[in-house]
SEDOKOL-837716 format. One line per 10 residues: number of its first residue (from 1); their letters; for each residue x, y, z of N, C-alpha, C, O. Coordinates in steps of 0.05 Angstrom, whole numbers. Example, Ala and Ser with C-alpha at 12.3 -4.5 7.8 and 13.67 -1.06 7.14 Angstrom:
1) AS) 264:-114:156:246:-90:156:264:-66:156:285:-66:169 ~ 257:-45:142:273:-21:143:258:1:157:268:23:161
//
This chain:
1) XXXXXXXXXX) 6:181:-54:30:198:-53:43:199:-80:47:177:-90 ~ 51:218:-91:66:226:-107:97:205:-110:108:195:-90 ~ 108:204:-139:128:177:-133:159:197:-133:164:219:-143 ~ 170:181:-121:200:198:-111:231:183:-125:229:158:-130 ~ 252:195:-129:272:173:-137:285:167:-116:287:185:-100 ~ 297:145:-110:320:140:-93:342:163:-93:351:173:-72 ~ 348:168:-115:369:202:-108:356:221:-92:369:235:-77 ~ 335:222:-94:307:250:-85:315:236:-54:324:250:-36 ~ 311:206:-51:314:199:-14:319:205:-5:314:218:16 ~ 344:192:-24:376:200:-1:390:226:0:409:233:14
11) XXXXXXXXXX) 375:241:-21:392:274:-15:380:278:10:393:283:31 ~ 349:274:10:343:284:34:342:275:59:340:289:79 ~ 345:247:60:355:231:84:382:247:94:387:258:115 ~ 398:246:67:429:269:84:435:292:93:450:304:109 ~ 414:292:73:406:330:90:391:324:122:398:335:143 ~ 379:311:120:357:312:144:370:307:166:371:320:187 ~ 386:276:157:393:258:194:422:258:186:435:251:205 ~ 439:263:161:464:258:157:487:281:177:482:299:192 ~ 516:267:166:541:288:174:559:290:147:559:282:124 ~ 574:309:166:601:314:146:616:278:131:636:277:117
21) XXXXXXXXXX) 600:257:139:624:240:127:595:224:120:591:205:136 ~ 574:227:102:552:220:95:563:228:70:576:248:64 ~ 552:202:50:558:204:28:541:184:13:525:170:25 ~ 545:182:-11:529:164:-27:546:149:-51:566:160:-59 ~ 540:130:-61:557:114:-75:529:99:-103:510:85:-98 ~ 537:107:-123:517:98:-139:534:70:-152:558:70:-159 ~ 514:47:-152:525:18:-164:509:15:-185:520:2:-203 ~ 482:23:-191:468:24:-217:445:-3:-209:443:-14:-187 ~ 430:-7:-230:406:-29:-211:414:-54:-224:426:-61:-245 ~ 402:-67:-203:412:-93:-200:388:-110:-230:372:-100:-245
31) XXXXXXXXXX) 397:-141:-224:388:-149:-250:357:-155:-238:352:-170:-219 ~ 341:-140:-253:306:-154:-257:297:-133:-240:273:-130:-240 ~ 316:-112:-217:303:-94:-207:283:-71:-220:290:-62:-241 ~ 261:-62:-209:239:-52:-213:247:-27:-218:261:-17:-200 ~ 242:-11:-240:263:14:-245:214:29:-241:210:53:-241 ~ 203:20:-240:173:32:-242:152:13:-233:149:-10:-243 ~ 140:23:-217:112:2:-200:94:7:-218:91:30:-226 ~ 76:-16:-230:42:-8:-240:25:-7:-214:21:-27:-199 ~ 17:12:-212:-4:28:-191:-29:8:-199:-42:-5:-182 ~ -35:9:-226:-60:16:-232:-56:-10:-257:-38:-3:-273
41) XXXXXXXXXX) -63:-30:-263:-57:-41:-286:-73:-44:-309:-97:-43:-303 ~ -68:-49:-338:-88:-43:-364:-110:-58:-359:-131:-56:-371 ~ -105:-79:-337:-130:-95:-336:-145:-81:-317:-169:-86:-316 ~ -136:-66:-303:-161:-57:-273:-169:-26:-291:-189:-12:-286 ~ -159:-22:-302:-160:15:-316:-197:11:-314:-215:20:-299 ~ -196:-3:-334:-230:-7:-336:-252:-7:-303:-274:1:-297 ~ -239:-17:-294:-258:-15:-264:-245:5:-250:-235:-2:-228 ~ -242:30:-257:-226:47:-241:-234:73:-239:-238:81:-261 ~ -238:87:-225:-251:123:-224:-233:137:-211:-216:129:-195 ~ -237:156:-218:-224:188:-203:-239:189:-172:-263:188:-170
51) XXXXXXXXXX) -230:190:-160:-249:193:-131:-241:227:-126:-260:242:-121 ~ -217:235:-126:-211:258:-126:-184:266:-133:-167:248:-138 ~ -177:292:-133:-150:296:-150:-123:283:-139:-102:286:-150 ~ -128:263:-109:-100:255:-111:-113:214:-109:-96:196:-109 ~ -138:209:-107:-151:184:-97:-158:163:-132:-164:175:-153 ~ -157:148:-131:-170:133:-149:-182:112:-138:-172:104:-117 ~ -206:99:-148:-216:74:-130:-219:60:-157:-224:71:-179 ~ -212:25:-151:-212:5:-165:-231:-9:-153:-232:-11:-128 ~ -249:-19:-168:-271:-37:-156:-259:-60:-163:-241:-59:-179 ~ -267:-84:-153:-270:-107:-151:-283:-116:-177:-304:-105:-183
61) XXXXXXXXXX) -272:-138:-196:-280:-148:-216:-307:-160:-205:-325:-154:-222 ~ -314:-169:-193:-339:-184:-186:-361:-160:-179:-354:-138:-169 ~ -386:-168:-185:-399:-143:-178:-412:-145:-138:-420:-166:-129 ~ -411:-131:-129:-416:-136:-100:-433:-114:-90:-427:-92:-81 ~ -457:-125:-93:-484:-114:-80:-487:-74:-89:-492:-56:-73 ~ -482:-72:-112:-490:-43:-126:-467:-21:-118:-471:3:-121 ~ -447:-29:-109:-422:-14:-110:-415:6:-137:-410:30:-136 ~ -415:-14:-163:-411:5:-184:-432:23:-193:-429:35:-214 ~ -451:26:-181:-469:50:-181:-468:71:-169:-477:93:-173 ~ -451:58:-146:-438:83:-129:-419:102:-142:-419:127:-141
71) XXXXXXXXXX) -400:84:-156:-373:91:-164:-383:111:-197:-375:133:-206 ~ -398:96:-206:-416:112:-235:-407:144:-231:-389:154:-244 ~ -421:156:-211:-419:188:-220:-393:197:-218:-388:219:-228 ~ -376:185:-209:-346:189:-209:-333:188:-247:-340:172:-265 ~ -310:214:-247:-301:207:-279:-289:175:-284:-276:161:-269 ~ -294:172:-300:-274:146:-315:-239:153:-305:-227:174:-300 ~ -233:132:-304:-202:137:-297:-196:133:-330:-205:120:-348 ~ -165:162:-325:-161:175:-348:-133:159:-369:-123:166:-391 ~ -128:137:-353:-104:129:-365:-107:98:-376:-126:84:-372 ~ -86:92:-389:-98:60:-402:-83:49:-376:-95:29:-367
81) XXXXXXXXXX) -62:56:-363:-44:45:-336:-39:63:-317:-40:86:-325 ~ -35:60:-296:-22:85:-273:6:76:-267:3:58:-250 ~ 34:80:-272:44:79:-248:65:100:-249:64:123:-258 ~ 90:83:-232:106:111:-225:120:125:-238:134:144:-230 ~ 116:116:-263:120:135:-288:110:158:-294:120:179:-299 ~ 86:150:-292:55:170:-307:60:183:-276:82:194:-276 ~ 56:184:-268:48:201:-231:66:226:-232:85:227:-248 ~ 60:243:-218:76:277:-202:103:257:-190:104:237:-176 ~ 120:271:-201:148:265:-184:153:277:-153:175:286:-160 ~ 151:285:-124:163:296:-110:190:302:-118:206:290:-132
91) XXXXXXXXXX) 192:331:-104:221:339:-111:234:347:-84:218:352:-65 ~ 257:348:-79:273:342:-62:253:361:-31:247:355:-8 ~ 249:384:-47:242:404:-18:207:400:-16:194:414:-1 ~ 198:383:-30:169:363:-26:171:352:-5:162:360:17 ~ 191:323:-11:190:308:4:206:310:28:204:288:40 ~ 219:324:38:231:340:59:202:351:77:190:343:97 ~ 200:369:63:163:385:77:147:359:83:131:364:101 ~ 145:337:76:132:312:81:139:307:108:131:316:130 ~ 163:286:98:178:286:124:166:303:148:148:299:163 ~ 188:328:145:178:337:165:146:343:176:142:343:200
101) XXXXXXX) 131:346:164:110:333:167:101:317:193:94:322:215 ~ 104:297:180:95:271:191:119:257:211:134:237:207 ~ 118:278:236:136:277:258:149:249:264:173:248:268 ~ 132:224:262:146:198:266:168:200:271:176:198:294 ~ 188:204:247:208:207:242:234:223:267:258:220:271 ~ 215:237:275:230:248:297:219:240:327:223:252:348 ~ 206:220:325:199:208:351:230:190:372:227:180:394
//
């Protein structure tokens, strides 16, 4: 999935399930909080392929019974790192269409 901001959430959490007295209060991030996830790290890049335009597969450092021959005709993964930096941002009426989507939410 594409990576989202906490502003992107909660607009749409308020839009979605909020009221007239829904609001938001920004305090800024806390100390050592994770402002970006590594997806994908400089050390795994190398064992890593395109599986398809939204999939990547990481093999296993160890070799396990001809797997990376499998993975071979797949492109090289294109980045020295992946994370939620480098990635497609969702934007507010994305992740809304998600949501709604994926009914759970309204169970």
């Amino acid at each position: 999935m594409s990576a989202a901001t906490l502003i992107c959430i909660a607009n749409v959490m308020i839009k979605m399930f909020g009221n007239t007295k829904s609001s938001q209060r920004i305090i800024g991030k806390r100390p050592g909080e994770k402002i970006h996830e590594v997806l994908i790290s400089k050390n795994e890049a190398s064992q890593s392929f395109v599986f398809n335009d939204k999939c990547f597969v990481t093999l296993p450092s160890l070799e396990n019974g001809g797997v990376r021959k499998i993975y071979n005709k797949y492109p090289k993964f294109p980045f020295s790192e992946f994370t939620s930096f480098n990635t497609s941002r969702l934007t507010e009426k994305d992740l809304e269409h998600i949501l709604r989507k994926e009914t759970w939410l309204f169970i």
